[in-house]
C-alpha positions in Angstrom: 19.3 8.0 2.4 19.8 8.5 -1.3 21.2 12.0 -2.5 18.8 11.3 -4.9 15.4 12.3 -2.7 12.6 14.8 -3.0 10.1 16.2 -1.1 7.0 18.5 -1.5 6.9 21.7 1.2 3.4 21.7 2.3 4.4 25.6 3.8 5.6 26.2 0.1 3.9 24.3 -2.5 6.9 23.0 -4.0 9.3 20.6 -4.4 12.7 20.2 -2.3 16.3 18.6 -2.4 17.2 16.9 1.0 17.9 20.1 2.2 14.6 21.7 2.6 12.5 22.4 5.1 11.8 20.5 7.8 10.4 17.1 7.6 7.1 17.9 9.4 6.4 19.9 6.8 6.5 17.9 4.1 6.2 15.1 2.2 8.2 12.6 0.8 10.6 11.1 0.3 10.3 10.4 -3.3 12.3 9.0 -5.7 11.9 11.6 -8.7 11.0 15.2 -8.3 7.9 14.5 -10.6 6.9 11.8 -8.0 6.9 14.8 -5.3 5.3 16.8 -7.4 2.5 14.9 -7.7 2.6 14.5 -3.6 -1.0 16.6 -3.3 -2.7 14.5 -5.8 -1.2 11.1 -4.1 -2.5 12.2 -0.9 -6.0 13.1 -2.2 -7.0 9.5 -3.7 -5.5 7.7 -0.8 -7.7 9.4 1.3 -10.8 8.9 -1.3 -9.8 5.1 -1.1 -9.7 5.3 2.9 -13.4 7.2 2.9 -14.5 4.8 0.8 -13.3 1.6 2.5 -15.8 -0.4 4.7 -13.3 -1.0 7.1 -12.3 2.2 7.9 -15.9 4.1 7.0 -17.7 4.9 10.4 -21.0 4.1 8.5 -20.2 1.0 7.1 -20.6 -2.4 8.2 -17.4 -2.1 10.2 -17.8 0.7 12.2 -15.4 -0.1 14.9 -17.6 0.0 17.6 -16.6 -2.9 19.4 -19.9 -4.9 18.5 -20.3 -8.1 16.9 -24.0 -9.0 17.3 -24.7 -7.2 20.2 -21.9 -8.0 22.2 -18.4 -6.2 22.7 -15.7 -7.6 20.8 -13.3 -9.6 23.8 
């Protein structure tokens, strides 16, 4: 672990050192406190990209339910 690590509180809204609070609430690590900063924002598009991705969208093509053409996947 690099002295060098930062973290965004999710019970603060801010960015810590390594000796924040505790890891379960936050994220991180990141390399630059910038980075952390920008932790919300990071979190936000990769969850746009996961809604948005057929393989993981419920309503897509790839639903995950076990079915390829009417039978259950073995």
């Amino acid at each position: 672990m690099s002295e060098n690590e930062y973290w965004f509180c999710l019970t603060h809204h801010a960015v810590e050192g390594r000796d924040g609070c505790k890891n379960a609430d936050r994220l991180g690590p990141y390399a630059t406190a910038e980075e952390a900063s920008h932790a919300l924002e990071k979190v936000q598009q990769r969850n746009e990209q996961w809604d948005n991705d057929p393989d993981w969208n419920d309503n897509g093509p790839a639903s995950g339910n076990g079915m390829v053409d009417g039978t259950p996947d073995s």
